[in-house]
C-alpha positions as CSV (number, residue, x, y, z in Angstrom):
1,X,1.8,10.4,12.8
2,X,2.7,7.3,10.4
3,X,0.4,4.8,9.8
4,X,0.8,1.1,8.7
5,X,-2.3,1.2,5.9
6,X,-3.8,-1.9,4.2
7,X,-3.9,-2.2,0.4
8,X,-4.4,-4.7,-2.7
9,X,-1.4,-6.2,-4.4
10,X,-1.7,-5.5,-8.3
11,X,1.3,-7.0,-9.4
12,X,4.8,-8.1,-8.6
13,X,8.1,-8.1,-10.2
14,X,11.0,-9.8,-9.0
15,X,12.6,-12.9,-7.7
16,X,15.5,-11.8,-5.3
17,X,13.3,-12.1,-2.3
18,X,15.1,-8.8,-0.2
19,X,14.3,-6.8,-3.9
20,X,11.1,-8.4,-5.2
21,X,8.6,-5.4,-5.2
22,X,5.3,-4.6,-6.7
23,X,2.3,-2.3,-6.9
24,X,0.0,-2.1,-4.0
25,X,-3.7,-0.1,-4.2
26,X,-4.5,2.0,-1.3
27,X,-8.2,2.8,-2.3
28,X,-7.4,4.0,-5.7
29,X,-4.0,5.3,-5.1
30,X,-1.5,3.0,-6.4
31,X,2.7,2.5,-4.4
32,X,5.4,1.1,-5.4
33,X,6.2,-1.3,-2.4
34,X,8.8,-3.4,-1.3
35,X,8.1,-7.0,0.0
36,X,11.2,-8.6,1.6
37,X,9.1,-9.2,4.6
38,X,6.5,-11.3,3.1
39,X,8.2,-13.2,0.2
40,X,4.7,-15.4,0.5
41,X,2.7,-12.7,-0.8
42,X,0.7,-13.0,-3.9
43,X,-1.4,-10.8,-6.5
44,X,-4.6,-10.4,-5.0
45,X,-3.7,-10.2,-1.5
46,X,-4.4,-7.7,1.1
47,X,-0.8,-6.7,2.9
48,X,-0.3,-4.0,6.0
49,X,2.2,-1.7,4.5
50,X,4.2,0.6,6.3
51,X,7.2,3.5,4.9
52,X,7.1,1.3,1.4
53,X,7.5,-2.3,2.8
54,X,4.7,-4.8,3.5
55,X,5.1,-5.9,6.8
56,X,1.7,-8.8,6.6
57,X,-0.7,-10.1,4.8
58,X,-4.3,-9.6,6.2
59,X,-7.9,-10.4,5.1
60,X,-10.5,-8.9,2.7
61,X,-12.4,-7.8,5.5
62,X,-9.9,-6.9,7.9
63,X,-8.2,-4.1,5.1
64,X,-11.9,-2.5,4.1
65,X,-12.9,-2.4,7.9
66,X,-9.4,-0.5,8.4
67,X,-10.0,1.6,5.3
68,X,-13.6,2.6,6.7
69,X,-11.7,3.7,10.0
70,X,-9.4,5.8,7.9
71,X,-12.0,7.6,6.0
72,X,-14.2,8.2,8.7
73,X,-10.7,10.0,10.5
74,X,-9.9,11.8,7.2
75,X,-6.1,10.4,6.7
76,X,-6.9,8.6,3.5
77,X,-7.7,12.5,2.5
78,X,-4.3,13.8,3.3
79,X,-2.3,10.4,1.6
80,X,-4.2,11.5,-1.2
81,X,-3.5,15.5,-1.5
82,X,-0.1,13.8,-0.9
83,X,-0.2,11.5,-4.1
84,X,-1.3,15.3,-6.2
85,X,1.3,16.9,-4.9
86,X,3.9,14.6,-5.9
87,X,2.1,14.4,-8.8
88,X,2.3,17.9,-9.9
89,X,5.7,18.2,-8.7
90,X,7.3,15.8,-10.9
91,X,5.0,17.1,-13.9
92,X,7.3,20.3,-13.7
């Protein structure tokens, strides 16, 4: 199943708003994402993202009480055996 999981805009790079992209933190994993759909997001802010694009912005509070749901179901687990396996895949 495919989740839409909140996460922390670290940066952003771009100015064509259907390209402008940045890095997102998902709990200590860090995403390239894409964010055509919010062109008003900012560093700092919390955004819902979903297969690589940021579909909203949310609230502080909002995103951590999600996160606590995830954790407590064990998917943040498998997004981050995920994250190794990529990982170690592209180390070979």
């Amino acid at each position: 199943m495919c989740l839409a999981v909140p996460g922390k805009i670290v940066s952003i790079s771009g100015d064509e708003p259907l390209t402008r992209a940045g890095k997102v933190n998902f709990g200590g994993i860090i995403k390239e994402v894409n964010f055509a759909y919010v062109p008003e997001a900012k560093v700092g802010d919390y955004v819902v993202v979903h297969v690589g694009f940021a579909l909203n912005i949310m609230d502080e509070a909002e995103a951590n009480l999600v996160f606590d749901y995830l954790r407590e179901m064990g998917d943040l687990a498998e997004l981050e055996e995920r994250d190794q396996e990529r990982a170690a895949e592209q180390a070979v």
